[in-house]
N, C-alpha and C positions, 0 to 999 in steps of 0.2 A: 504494500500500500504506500502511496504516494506520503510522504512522512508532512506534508501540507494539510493533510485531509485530517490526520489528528487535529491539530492546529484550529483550523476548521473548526471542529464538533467543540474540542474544549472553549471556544470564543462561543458560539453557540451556548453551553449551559450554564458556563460560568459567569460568561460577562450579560451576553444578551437577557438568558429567561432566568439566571440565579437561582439555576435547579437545589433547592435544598431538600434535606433527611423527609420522608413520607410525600411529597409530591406524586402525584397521577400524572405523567405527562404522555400523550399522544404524540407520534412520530408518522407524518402523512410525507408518502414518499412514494417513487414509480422504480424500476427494475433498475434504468440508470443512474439513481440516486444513488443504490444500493449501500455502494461503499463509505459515504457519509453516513447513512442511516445505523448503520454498523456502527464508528467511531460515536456517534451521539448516543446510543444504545450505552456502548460501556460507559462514557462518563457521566449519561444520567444516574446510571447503576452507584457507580463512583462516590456521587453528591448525595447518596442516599435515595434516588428517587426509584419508582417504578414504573417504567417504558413501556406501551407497547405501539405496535407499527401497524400502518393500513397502507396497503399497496396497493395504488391505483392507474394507472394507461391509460395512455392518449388516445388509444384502439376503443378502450371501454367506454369512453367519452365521445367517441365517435358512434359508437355500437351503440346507445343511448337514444342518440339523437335521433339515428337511423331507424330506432323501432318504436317509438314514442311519437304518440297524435300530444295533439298539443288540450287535450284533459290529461294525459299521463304527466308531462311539463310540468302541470299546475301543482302535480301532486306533491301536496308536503311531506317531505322526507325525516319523519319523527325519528326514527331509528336514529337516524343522522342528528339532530340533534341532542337526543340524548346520551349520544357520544359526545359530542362538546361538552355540554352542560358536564355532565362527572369528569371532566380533567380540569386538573388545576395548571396544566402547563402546553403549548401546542408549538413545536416545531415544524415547520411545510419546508422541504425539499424540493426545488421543483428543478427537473432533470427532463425534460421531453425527449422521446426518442425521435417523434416528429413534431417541428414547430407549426406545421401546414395540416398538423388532422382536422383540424374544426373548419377548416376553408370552403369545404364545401356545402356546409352545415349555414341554410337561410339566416342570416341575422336577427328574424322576427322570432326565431326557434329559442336564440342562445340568449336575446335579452327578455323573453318571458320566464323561461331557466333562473335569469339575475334574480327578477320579482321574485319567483319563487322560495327563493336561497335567499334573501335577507335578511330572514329573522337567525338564521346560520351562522351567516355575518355579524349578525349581533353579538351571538353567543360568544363567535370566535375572538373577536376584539374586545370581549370583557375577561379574558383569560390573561396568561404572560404568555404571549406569543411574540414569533419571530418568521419570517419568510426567509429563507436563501435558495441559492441555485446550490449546483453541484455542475462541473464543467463536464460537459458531456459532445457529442460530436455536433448535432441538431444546431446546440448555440453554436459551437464553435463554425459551423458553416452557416448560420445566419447574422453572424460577425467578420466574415470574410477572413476569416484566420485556420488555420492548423490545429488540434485538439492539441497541441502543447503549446502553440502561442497562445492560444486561449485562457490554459491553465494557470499559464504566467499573469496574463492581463486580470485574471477572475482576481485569484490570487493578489496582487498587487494592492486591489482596492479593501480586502477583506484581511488579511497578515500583519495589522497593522496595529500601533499603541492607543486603543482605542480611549483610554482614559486622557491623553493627551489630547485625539483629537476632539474629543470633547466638550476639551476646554474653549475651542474657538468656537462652536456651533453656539455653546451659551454664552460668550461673549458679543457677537450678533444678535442670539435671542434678546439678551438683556438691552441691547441697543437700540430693537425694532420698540420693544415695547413702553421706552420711554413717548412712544409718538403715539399717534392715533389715528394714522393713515400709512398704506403706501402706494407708492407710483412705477411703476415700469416703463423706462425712454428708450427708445433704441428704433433701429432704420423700419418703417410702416408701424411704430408701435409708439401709444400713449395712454398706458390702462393707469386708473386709478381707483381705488378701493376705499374705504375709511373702515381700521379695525379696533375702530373704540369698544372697549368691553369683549374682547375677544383675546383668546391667548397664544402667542407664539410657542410653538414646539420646535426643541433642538432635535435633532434624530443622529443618536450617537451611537446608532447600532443595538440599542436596545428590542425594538422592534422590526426591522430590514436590516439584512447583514447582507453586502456590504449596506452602508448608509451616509450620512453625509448631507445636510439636508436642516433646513428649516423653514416650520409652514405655519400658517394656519387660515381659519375660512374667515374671507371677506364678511362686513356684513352685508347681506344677500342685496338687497335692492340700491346698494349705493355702488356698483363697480359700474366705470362710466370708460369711454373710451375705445380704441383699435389696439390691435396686439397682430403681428407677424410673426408664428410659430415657424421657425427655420428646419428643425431635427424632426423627421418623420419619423412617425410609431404606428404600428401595429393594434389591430381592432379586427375582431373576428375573423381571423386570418387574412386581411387586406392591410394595405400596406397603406396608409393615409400621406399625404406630402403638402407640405407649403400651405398650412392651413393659417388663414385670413378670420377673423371673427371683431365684429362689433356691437358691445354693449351699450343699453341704455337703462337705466334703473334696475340695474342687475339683469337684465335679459340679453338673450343675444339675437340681434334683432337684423343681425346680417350674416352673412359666412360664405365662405370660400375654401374650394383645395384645389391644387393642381393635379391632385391623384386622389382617387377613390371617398370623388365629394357625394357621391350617394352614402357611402358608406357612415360618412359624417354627418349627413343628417340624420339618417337615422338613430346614430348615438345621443342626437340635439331633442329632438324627434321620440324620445325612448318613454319618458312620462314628463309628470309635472314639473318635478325638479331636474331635469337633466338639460335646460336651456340656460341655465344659473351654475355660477363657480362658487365648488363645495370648496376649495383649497387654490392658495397662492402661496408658492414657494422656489427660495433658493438654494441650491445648489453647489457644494463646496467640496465635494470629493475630487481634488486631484490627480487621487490612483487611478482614477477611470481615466482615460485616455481620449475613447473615442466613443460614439454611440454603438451601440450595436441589435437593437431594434429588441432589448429585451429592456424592461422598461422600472424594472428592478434597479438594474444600472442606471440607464440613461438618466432617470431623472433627477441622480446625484450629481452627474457629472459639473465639475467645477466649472464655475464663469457660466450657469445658465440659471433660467428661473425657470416655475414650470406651473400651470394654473390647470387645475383639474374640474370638467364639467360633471356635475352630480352632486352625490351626496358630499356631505358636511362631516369633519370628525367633531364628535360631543366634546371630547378632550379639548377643542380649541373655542368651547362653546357656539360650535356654530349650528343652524338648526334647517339647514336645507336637509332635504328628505329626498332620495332617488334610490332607483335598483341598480345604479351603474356609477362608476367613480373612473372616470377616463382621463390619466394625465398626457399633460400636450406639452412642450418642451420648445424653449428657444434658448438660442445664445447670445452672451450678452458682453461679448468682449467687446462689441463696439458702442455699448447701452450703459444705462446708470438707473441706480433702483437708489429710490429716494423713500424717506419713513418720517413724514411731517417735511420739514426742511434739511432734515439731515442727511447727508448724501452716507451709505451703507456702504455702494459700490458704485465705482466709476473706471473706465479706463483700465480694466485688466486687476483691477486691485480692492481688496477691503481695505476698509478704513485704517483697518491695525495696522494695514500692509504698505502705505501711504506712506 
């Protein structure tokens, strides 16, 4: 075994979900995760807790789709929930053997599925939970890399003194939240939000490994303004690019993509709250290198922001309500994110960094 993939799991219990003695934790993982599921296995065991694993495929998620009318969709999956609800800890692995299974699965299919699953999502995010990948071939060819440049680049962003970086994410947070607004400037972009009574989150790897990252939700009816998302991402297997959006009283009340704009409206398009941005956030992981249309990464990568249409996290007091949470990603080397009058980021640099 890759002696990184230890590495891995121990950042995983130790730092991330701070597996301690009698813990329940659930370990949701796919065939190619394997060998992380393993390594978090023993160190759950380690810190006292008791593990066990659900092995799930992109096949079987395919397989799903393919034999379910859409009354089966609707059907609430209690079993499933009553697996969340009895753990007290939930690690997800996500290792795809193919990044393309759901591609040909109707979008109308996957985001009634969302609605369905949200009370799931509930369950799941009142737990100590944590998402990571596992490098596996699927990313690493949908990154344009080698399964060992891959593992370097995964690696890079995740091997890291997470207690250090930290420190800068709440040095930001603690910055943002002396204001009560912020602004995003940069080339077709001038979004502005006011986040009085709302709270900034650092994301120091506690809950997404890697992470890197500080967000929180607009309040809903004041985000005003155009935004030019540069970094294309991924939505039900299509590949979305150069997407354009303009707000007015928190709605978005224009839109554009140069690739796959059906596909974007429909995400706009999905319920009530998915015209409306549940999260605005920056982005400060400089292990990450480059995009790679997995969205785990991307949306840390350093020098970008990234504004998610949908749901709200409660944590940041926010109260938009949707079955879908779709983050959209630009760069902002040539932009300046401002929080009241105080310039955050300008010109390549935070403030510390100035």
């Amino acid at each position: 075994m890759d002696p990184r993939i230890e590495e891995h799991a121990k950042i995983l219990v130790e730092w991330s979900t701070e597996v301690k003695r009698g813990d329940m934790v659930g370990i949701l993982t796919s065939p190619e995760g394997y060998e992380l599921a393993l390594a978090v296995t023993k160190h759950v065991a380690k810190a006292g807790g008791r593990p066990f694993s659900v092995l799930w495929t992109d096949d079987m998620s395919r397989a799903f789709f393919d034999g379910a009318d859409y009354e089966t969709i609707q059907l609430f999956p209690k079993h499933l929930l009553a697996m969340v609800e009895s753990v007290d800890v939930v690690v997800a692995i996500n290792a795809p053997s193919n990044t393309k299974t759901l591609a040909g699965v109707s979008p109308e299919k996957q985001m009634l599925n969302a609605k369905t699953m949200e009370l799931i999502m509930g369950a799941y995010l009142s737990k100590r939970w944590v998402g990571t990948i596992h490098p596996c071939n699927s990313l690493a060819q949908q990154g344009n890399m080698s399964l060992d440049e891959y593992r370097d680049f995964a690696y890079d962003a995740i091997l890291i003194d997470w207690k250090e970086a930290s420190k800068q994410v709440y040095m930001i947070k603690e910055r943002l939240e002396k204001q009560r607004s912020i602004r995003f400037i940069g080339p077709e972009t001038d979004l502005y939000a006011s986040t009085e009574g709302r709270i900034w989150i650092a994301g120091d790897g506690k809950h997404n490994m890697p992470c890197g990252e500080v967000f929180t939700a607009p309040v809903e009816d004041t985000v005003e303004g155009k935004i030019y998302f540069d970094v294309p991402f991924q939505q039900y297997g299509k590949i979305v690019q150069d997407v354009r959006l303009t707000f007015e009283k928190g709605v978005v009340v224009d839109f554009s993509a140069e690739k796959e704009e059906a596909t974007l409206k429909q995400v706009i398009e999905t319920d009530e709250g998915s015209n409306k941005l549940g999260e605005m956030a920056i982005g400060t992981n400089r292990g990450i290198k480059k995009y790679t249309l997995n969205m785990l990464y991307d949306e840390k990568l350093g020098d970008t922001i990234h504004c998610a249409l949908g749901r709200a996290y409660e944590d940041c007091n926010g109260t938009n309500q949707s079955a879908i949470h779709v983050d959209i990603i630009k760069s902002m080397k040539e932009g300046e994110i401002l929080a009241g009058d105080d310039v955050i980021y300008s010109k390549g640099k935070f403030f510390f960094e100035v």
